[in-house]
C-alpha positions as CSV (number, residue, x, y, z in Angstrom):
1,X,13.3,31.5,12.0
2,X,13.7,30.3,8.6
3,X,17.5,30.5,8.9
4,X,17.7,28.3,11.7
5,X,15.1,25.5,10.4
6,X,17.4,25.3,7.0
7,X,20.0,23.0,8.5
8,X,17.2,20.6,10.5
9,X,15.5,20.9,6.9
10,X,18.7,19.8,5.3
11,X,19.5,17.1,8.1
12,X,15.9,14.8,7.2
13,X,16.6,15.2,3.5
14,X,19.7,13.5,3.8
15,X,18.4,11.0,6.7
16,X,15.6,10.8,3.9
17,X,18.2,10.3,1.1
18,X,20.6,7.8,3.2
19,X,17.6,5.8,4.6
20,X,15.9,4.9,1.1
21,X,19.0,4.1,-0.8
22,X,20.8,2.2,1.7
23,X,17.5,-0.1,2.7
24,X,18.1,-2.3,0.1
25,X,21.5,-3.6,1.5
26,X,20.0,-3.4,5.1
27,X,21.8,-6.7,5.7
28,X,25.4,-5.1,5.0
29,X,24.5,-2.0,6.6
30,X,23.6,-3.9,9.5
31,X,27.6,-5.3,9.1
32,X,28.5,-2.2,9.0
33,X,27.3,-1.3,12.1
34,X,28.2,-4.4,13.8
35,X,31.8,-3.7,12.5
36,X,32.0,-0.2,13.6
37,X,31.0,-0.9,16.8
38,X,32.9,-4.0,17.1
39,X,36.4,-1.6,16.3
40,X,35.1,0.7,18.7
41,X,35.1,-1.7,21.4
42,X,38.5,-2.9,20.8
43,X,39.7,1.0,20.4
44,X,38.4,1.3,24.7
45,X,40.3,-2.2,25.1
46,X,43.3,-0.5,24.7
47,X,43.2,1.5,27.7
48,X,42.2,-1.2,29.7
49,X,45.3,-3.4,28.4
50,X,47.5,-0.4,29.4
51,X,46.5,-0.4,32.7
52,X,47.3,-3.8,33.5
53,X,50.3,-3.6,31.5
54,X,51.2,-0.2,34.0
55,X,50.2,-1.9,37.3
56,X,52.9,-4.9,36.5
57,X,55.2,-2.4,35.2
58,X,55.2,0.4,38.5
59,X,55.0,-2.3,41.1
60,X,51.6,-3.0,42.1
61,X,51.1,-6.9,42.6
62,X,48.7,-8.3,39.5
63,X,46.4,-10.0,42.1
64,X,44.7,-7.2,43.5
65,X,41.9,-7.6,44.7
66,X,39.4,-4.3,44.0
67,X,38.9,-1.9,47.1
68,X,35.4,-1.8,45.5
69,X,35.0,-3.8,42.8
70,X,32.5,-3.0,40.1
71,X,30.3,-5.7,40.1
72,X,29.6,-5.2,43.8
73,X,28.6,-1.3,43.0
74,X,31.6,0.6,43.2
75,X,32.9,3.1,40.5
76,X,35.3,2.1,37.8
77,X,38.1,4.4,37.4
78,X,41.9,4.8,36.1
79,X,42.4,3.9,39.7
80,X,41.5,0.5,40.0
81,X,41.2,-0.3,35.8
82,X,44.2,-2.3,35.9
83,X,43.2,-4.5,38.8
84,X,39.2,-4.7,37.1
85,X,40.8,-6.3,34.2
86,X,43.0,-9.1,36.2
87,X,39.7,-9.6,37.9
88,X,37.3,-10.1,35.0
89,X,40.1,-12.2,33.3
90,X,40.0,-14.5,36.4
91,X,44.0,-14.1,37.1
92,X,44.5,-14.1,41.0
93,X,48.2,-14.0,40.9
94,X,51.5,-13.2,38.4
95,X,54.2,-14.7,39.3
96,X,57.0,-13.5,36.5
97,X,55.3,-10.1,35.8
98,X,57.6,-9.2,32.9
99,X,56.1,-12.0,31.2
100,X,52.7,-11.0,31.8
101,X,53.4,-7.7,30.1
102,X,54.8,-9.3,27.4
103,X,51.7,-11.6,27.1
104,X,49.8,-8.2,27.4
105,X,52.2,-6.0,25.2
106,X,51.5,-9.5,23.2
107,X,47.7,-8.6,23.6
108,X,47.4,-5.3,22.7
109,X,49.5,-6.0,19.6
110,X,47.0,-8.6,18.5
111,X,43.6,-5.9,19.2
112,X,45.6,-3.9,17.3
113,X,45.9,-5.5,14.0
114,X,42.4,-7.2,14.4
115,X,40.8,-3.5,15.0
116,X,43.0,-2.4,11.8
117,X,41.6,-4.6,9.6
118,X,38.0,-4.5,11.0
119,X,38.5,-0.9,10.2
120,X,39.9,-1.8,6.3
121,X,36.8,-4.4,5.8
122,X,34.5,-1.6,7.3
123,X,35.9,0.6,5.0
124,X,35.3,-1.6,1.9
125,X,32.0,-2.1,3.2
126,X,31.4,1.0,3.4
127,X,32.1,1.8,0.3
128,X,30.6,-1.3,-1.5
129,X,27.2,0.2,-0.1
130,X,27.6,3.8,-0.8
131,X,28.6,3.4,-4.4
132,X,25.4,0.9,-4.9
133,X,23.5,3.6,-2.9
134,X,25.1,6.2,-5.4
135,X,24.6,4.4,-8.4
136,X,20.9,3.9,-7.5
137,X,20.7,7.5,-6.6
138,X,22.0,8.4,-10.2
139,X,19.4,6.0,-12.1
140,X,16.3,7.9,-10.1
141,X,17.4,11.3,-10.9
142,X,17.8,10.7,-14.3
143,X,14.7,8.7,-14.4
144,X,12.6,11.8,-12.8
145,X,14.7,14.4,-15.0
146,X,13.7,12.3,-18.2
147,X,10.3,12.5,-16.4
148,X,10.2,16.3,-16.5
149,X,8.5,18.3,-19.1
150,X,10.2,20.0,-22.2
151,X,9.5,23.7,-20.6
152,X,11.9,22.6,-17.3
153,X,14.7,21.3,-20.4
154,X,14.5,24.0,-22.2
155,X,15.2,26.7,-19.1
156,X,18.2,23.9,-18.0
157,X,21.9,23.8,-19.0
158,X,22.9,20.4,-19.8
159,X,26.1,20.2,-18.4
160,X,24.9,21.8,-15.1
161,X,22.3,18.7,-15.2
162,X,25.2,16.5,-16.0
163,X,27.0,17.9,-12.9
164,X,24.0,17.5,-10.4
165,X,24.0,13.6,-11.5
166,X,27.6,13.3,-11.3
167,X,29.3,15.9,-8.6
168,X,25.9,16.1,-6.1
169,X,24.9,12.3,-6.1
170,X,28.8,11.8,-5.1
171,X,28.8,13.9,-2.2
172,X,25.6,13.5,-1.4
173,X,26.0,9.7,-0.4
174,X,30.0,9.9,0.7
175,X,28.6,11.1,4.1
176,X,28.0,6.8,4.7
177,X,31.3,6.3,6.1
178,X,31.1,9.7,8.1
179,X,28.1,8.8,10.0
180,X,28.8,5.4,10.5
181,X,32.3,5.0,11.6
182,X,32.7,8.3,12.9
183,X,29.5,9.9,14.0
184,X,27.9,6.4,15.5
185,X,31.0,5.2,17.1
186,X,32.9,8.6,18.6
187,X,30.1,9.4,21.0
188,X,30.9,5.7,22.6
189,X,33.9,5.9,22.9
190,X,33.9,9.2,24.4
191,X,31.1,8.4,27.1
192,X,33.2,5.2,28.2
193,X,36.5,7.7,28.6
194,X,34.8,9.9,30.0
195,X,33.0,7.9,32.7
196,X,36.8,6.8,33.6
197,X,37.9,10.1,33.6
198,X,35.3,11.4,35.8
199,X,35.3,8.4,37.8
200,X,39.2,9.3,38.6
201,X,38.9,12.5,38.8
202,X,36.3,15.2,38.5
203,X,38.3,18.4,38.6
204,X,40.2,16.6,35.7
205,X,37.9,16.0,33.5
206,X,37.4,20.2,33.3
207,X,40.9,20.1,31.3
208,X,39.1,17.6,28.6
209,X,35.8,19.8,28.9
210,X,37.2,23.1,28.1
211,X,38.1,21.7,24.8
212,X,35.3,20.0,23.9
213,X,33.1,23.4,24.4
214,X,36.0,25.1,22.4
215,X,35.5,22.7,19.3
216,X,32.1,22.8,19.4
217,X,32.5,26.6,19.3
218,X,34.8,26.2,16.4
219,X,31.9,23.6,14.5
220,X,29.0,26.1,15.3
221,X,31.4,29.0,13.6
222,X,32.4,27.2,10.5
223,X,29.2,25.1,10.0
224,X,27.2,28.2,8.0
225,X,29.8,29.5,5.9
226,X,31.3,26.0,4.9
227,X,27.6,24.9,3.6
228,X,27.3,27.9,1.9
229,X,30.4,27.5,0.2
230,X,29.6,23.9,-0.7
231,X,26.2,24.7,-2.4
232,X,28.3,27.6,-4.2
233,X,31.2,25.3,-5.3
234,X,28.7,22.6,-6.7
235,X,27.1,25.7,-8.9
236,X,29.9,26.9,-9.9
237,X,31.1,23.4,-10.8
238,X,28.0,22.6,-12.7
239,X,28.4,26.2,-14.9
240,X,32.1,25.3,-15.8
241,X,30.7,22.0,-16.6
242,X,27.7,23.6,-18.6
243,X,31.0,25.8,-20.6
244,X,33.0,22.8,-21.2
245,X,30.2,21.1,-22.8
246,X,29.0,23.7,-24.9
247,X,32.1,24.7,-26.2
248,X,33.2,21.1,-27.5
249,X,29.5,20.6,-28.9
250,X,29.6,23.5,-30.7
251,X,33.2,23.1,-31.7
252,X,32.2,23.8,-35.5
253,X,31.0,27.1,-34.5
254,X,33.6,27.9,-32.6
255,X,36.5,27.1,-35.4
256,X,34.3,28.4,-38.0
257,X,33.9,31.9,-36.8
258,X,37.5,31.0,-35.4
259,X,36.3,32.0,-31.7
260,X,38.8,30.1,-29.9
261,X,40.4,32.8,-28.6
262,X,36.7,34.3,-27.4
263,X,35.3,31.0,-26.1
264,X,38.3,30.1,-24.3
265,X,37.9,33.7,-22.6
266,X,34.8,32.8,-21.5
267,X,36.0,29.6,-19.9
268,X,38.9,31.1,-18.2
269,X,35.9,33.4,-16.5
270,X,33.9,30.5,-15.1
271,X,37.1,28.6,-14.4
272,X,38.8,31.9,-12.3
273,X,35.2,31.9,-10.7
274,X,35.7,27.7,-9.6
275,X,39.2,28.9,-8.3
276,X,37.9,31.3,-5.7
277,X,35.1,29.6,-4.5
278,X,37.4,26.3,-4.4
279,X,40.1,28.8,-2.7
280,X,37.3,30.1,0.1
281,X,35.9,27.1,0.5
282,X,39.5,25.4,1.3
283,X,39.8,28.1,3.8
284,X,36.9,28.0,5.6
285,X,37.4,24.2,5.7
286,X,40.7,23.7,5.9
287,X,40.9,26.8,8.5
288,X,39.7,24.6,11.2
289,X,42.7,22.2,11.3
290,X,45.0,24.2,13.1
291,X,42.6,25.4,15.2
292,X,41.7,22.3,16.4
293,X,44.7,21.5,16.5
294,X,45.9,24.3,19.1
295,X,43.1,23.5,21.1
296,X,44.0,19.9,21.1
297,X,47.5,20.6,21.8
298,X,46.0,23.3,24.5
299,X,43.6,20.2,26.6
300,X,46.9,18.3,25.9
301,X,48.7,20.8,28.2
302,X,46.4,21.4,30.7
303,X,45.3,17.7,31.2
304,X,49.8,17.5,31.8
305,X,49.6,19.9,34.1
306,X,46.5,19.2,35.8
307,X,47.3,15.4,36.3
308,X,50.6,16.2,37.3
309,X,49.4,18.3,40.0
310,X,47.2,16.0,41.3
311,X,50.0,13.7,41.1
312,X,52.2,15.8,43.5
313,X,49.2,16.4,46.1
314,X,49.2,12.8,46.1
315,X,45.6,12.3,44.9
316,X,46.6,10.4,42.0
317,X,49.1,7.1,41.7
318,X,51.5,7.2,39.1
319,X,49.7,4.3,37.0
320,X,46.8,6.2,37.0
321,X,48.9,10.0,36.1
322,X,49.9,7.8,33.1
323,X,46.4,6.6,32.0
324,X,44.8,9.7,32.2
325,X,46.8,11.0,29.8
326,X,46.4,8.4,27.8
327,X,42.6,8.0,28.0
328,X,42.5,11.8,27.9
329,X,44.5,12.2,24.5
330,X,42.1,9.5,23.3
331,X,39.0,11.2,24.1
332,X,40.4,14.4,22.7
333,X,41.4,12.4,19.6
334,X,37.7,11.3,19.4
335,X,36.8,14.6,19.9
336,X,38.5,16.4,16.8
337,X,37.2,13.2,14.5
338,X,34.0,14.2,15.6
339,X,34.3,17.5,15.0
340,X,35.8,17.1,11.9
341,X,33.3,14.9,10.6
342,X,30.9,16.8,11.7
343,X,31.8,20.4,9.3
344,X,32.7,17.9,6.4
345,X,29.1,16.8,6.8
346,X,27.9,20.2,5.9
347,X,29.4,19.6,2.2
348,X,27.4,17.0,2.2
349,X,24.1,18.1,3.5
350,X,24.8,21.1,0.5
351,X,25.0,18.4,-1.9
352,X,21.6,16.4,-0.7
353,X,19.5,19.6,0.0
354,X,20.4,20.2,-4.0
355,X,19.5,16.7,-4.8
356,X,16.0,16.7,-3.1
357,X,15.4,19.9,-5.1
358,X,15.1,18.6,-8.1
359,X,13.5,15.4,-6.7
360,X,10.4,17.6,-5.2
361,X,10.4,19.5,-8.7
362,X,7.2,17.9,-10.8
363,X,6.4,17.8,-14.3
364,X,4.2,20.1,-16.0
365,X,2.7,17.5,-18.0
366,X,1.6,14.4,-15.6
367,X,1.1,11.4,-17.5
368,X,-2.9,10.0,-17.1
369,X,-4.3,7.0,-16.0
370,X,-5.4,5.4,-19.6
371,X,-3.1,3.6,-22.0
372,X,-3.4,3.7,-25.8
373,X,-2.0,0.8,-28.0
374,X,-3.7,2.0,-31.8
375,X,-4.9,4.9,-33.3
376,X,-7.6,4.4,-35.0
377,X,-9.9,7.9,-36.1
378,X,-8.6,10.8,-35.7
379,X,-6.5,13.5,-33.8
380,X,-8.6,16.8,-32.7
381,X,-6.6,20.2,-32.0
382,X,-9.6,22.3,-30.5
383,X,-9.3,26.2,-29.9
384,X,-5.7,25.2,-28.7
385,X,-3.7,28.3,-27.3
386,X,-0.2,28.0,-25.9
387,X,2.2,30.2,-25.1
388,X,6.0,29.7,-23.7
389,X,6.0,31.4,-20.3
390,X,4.3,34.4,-21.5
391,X,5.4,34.5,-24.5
392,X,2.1,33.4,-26.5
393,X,2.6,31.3,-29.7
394,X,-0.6,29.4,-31.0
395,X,-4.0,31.3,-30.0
396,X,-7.1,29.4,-31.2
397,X,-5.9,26.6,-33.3
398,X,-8.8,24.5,-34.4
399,X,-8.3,21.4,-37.2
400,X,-8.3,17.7,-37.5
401,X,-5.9,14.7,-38.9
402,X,-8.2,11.5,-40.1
403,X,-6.0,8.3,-39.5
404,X,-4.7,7.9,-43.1
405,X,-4.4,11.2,-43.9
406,X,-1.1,13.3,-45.1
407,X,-1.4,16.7,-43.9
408,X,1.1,19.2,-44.1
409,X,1.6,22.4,-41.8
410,X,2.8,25.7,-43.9
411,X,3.5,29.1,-42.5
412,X,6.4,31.7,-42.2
413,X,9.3,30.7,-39.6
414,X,8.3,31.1,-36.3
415,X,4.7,30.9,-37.0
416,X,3.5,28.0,-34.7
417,X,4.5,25.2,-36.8
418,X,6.8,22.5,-34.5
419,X,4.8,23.9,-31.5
420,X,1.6,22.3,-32.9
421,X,3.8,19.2,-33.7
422,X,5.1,19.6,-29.9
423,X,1.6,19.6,-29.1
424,X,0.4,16.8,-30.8
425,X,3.5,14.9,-29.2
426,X,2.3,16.2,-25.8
427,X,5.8,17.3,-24.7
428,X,3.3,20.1,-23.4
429,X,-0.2,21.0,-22.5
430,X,-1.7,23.9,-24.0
431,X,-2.7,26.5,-21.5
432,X,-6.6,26.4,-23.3
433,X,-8.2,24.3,-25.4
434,X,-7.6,20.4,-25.9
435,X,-5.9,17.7,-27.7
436,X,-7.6,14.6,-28.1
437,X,-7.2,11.3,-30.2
438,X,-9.7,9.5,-30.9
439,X,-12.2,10.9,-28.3
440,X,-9.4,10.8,-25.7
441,X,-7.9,14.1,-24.1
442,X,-4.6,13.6,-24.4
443,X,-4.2,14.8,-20.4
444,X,-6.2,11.1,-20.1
445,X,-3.4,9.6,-21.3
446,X,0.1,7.8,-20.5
447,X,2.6,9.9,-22.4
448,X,4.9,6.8,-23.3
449,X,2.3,4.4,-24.5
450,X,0.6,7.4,-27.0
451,X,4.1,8.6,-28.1
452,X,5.1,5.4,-28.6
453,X,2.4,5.4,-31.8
454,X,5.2,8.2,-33.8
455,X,7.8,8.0,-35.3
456,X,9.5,11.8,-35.7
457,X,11.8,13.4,-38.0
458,X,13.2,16.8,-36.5
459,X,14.9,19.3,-38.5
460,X,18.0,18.6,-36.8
461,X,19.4,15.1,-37.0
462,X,20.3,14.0,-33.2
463,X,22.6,10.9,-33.3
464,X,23.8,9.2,-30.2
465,X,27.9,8.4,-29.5
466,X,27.0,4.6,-31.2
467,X,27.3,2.4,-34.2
468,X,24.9,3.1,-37.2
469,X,22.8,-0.3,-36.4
470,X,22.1,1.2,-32.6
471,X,21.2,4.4,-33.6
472,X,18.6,2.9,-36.6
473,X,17.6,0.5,-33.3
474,X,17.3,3.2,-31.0
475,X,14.4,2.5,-28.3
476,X,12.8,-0.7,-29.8
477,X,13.1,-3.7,-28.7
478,X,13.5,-7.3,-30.6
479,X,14.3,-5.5,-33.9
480,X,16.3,-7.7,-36.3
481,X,18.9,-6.9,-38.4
482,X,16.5,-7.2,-41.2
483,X,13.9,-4.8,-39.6
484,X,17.1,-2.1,-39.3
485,X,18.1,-3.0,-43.1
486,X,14.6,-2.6,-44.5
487,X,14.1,0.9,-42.7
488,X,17.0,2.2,-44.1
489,X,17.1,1.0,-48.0
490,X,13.3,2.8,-47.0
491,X,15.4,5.8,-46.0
492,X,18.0,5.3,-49.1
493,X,20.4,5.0,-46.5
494,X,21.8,1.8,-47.1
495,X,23.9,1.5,-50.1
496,X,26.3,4.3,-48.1
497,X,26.1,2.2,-44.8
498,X,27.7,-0.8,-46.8
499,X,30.7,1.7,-48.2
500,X,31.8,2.0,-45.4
501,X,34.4,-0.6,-44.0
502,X,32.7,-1.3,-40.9
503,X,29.1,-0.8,-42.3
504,X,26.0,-0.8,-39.7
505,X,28.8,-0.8,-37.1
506,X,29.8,1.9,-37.9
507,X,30.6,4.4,-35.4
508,X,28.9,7.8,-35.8
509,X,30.5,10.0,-33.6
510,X,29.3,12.8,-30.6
511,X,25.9,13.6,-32.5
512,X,26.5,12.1,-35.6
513,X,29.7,14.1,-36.7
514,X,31.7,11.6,-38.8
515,X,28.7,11.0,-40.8
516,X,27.9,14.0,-43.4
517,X,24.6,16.0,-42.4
518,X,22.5,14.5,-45.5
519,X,23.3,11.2,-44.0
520,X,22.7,12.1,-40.2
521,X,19.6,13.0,-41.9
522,X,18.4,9.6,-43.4
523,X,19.5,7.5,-40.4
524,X,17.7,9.9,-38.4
525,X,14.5,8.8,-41.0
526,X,14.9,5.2,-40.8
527,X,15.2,5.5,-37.2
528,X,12.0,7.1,-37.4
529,X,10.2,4.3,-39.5
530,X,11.8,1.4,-38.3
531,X,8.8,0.8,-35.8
532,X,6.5,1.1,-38.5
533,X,4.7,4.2,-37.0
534,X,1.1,4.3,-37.1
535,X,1.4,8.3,-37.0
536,X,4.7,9.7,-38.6
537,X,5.8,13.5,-38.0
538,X,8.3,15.2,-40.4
539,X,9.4,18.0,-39.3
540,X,11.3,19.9,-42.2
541,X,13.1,16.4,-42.7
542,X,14.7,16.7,-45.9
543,X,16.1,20.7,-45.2
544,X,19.8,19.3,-44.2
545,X,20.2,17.2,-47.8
546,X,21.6,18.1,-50.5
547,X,19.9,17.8,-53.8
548,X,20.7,14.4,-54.3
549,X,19.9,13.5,-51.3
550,X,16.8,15.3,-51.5
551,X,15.4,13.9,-54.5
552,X,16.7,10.0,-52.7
553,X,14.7,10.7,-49.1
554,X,11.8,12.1,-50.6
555,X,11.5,9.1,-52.6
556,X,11.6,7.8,-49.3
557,X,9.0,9.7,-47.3
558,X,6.7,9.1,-50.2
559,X,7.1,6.0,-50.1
560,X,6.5,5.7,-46.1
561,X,3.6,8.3,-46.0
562,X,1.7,5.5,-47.9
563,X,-0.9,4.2,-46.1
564,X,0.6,5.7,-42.8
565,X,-1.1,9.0,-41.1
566,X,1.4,11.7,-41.8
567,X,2.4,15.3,-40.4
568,X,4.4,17.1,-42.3
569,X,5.9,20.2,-41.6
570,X,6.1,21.4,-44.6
571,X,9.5,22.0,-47.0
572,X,9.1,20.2,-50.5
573,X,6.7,20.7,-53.0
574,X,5.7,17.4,-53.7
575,X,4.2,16.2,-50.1
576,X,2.8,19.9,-50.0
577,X,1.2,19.2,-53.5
578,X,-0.4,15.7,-52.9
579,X,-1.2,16.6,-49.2
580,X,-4.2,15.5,-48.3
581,X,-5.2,18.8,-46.5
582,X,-3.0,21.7,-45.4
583,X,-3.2,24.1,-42.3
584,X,-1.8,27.4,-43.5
585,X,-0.5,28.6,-39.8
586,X,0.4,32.4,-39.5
587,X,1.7,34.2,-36.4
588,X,-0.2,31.5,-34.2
589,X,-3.6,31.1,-35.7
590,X,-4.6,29.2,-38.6
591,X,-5.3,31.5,-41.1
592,X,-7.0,28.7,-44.0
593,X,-7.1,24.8,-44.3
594,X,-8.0,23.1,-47.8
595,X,-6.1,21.5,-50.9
596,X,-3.4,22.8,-52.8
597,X,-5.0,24.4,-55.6
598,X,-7.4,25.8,-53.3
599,X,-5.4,27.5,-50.9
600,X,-3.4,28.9,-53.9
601,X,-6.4,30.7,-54.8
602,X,-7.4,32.0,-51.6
603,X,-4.9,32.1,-49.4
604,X,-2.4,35.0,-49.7
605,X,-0.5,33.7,-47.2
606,X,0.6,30.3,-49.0
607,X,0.0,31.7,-52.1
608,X,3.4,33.9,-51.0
609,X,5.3,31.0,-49.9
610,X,4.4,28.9,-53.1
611,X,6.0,31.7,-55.0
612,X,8.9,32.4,-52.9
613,X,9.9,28.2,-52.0
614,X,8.1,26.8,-54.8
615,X,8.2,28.3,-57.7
616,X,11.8,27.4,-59.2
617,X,10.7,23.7,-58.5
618,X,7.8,24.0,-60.5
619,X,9.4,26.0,-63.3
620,X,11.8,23.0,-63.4
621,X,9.4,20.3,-63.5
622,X,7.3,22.2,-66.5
623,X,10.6,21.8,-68.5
């Protein structure tokens, strides 16, 4: 039961997707439709035209008068068409007929470049709406993926992410000009052949039938596997664009343990895997058009042979022999769009169902109801456990950070420390416990108001693809060029900005990579403090300098912490030395919080990593 409610279930998420993100250009989809249905009705003109055109041609006079006209309640069929059409036009008599079929040859001619065209502006249409559809599309999915928690990043592959924005949303929203100018208009135009084929002759119409059953046998057949496929091809399209990515991001890695040879074995494995899915899915897909095509060719023959025994018994006049195959090639031709359109729709409904996945996925941590503009006493960590999908890291964690204050979190690697920092950030929720500022549980709280209170310095040095002064800029807005300058001579950043030719324009590179890692580093910093933080996190900020630019940025920080609240994970002795209070953190608990001097005393745990990290320093500063 669940297999057969997966393609209904598929079916509303894309009526679900195409509704919301085409309403807002209601008034061209509306044009759309008007223009769909408008080249439809000139496409059944054309049958009409052709049997006036034959009735002239084969003898019969262009007067005639209906046996039973329409109007009056009789049938319309490929019998009387041609005389339906001198009626409605109001033409009693044709006197040189040739020139009436030139007038009509004329005519058709005319509906033929006028449906041509309405078909091109439908088209543009079209496609004017889907990629505005598409583009809106792309902005929500970013905006709820950027909405997601940390945890559902941190399981992710960026490049399959990049994929699902790029390769799903496209297919996804190309099914517009499917539905509209196939799926909306096909059925029409095959009811109105249809009532003139079974209006001229019922045994006929079996020889148009029979091939409609056949294609919808060949739809039902390829309909499972082709979706299938499609979901398969956009995975396996998202994990060769998940290898691309990470093997030109980690391009220094890769030529430093000179790895080309590995990596690009491990691309040619997700490639060969692309190929035969691609391979499949073109089979399964493509399979179909010969197919269809016999069985087109097949209602071809039989409606021939059909009509042209009907012809012989004398049930059928040679004008009418003529149109029904005409009408009849038309309605198959209708018939293998709509077939056609209907198994590339299954690519499509792959693409959405993936979409609305993601959509329905919801963020671990939900932002609360209260905003918060200042901090103002203090931030609370309060028996504070967390762990990373079982994997426990913090269990207990109990201390507090008074506004003002410079602490500093110490421990071996791995012991807790940028989880607390993640904590305090609330890029998650501990699973016990409570974080609270001033009062306030942090759960209470809008995440992008609170956050917006930090600045943060992570140990590695993320720039974006963009010129120094946008980076510095990054997320704030009505900052002046002398807000960016100030934050980074703060950062000792500045003087080497201005060496270079193009100074705060300066482009940086894919994450920072013409820019050497001690000055990634500082940008990063002023980036940080450009906001004036009221609560500033540094996490191992000054490990990626050298030791000039060590002795420069912690100048810096010193300089910033001033006055500021301060977290800092800690790496150099001086902030560890005049820190206000520091949390010794060991495998997840806090093992002791005091003073420098005190901790040294009583703490085995710091007083080992004041020996091992500290001790050269202080030997050097005693000199």
């Amino acid at each position: 039961m669940g297999a057969s409610l997966k393609p209904a279930s598929d079916l509303r998420q894309f009526v679900w997707l195409l509704r919301n993100y085409t309403a807002p250009y209601w008034w061209a989809v509306s044009l759309l439709l008007i223009t769909s249905y408008l080249a439809a009705a000139f496409a059944a003109l054309f049958p009409v035209l052709m049997a006036a055109i034959l009735d002239l041609a084969l003898g019969k006079a262009g007067a005639g008068a209906l046996d039973t006209a329409p109007g009056a309640g009789g049938a319309l069929s490929l019998h009387n068409l041609g005389a339906a059409f001198f009626q409605w036009v109001g033409v009693q008599a044709v006197g040189d007929r040739f020139r009436m079929i030139v007038v009509l040859c004329g005519v058709y001619v005319a509906a033929g470049f006028l449906k041509g065209w309405i078909d091109f502006g439908a088209y543009l249409l079209a496609l004017w709406v889907r990629v505005r559809a598409n583009a809106a599309l792309q902005c929500d999915l970013l905006r709820h993926l950027l909405g997601l928690s940390m945890g559902f990043f941190s399981r992710q592959r960026t490049g399959e992410l990049v994929s699902r924005l790029g390769n799903d949303t496209n297919a996804a929203t190309i099914g517009l000009e499917t539905i509209v100018c196939t799926v909306l208009t096909a059925p029409l135009l095959l009811a109105f052949y249809g009532y003139l084929l079974v209006g001229t002759s019922p045994v006929l119409v079996l020889a148009a039938f029979a091939p409609a059953i056949m294609h919808y046998g060949v739809s039902r057949l390829v309909r499972g596997p082709i979706r299938r496929l499609a979901t398969g091809q956009f995975s396996a399209l998202a994990d060769l664009a998940a290898r691309f990515q990470e093997s030109i991001l980690s391009i220094r890695v890769v030529k430093s343990f000179g790895a080309e040879a590995f990596e690009l074995s491990r691309l040619r494995h997700a490639v060969h895997s692309v190929v035969g899915i691609n391979l499949r899915f073109a089979l399964y897909k493509h399979l179909e058009d010969p197919v269809r095509l016999t069985i087109s060719y097949l209602g071809e023959a039989t409606l021939i042979a059909l009509a042209a025994y009907e012809l012989l018994r004398g049930n059928l006049a040679v004008p009418a022999f003529f149109l029904f195959l005409y009408v009849g090639r038309s309605a198959l031709a209708q018939l293998s769009l709509l077939s056609g359109a209907y198994t590339s729709l299954q690519a499509t409904l792959a693409a959405s169902s993936r979409i609305t996945d993601l959509l329905r996925l919801e963020p671990l941590v939900k932002d609360g109801s209260r905003s918060i503009s200042e901090f103002r006493d203090r931030l609370v960590l309060s028996d504070v456990t967390f762990d990373y999908g079982g994997e426990r890291v913090l269990t207990g964690v109990s201390f507090e950070i008074l506004r003002g204050e410079v602490v500093a979190l110490v421990g071996p690697s791995g012991s807790g420390k940028s989880t607390v920092a993640d904590l305090i950030l609330r890029l998650y929720d501990p699973v016990a416990g409570k974080v609270s500022i001033d009062g306030q549980d942090l759960k209470m709280l809008q995440g992008a108001p609170y956050r917006g209170l930090f600045g943060v310095v992570s140990q590695e040095a993320l720039l974006f693809n963009a010129s120094i002064r946008e980076n510095i800029a990054y997320g704030r807005n009505g900052v002046t060029d002398a807000d960016i300058v100030r934050a980074a001579k703060i950062a000792n950043v500045h003087d080497q900005i201005m060496d270079f030719p193009d100074g705060y324009d300066t482009m940086v590179g894919d994450r920072g990579a013409r820019l050497s890692g001690g000055q990634r580093q500082r940008v990063a910093i002023a980036r940080a403090i450009l906001g004036r933080p009221q609560v500033l996190i540094l996490d191992e900020a000054t490990s990626s300098l050298d030791s000039e630019s060590e002795r420069l940025v912690q100048q810096a920080i010193e300089r910033v912490i001033q006055g500021t609240t301060s977290i800092v994970i800690a790496h150099r002795l001086s902030t560890v030395l005049n820190a206000d209070k520091i949390v010794v953190i060991n495998r997840g608990v806090v093992e002791a919080i005091g003073r420098h001097a005190e901790l040294l005393a009583t703490n085995e745990t710091y007083s080992r990593l004041y020996r091992l990290q500290f001790a050269e320093v202080e030997a050097l500063g005693n000199l």
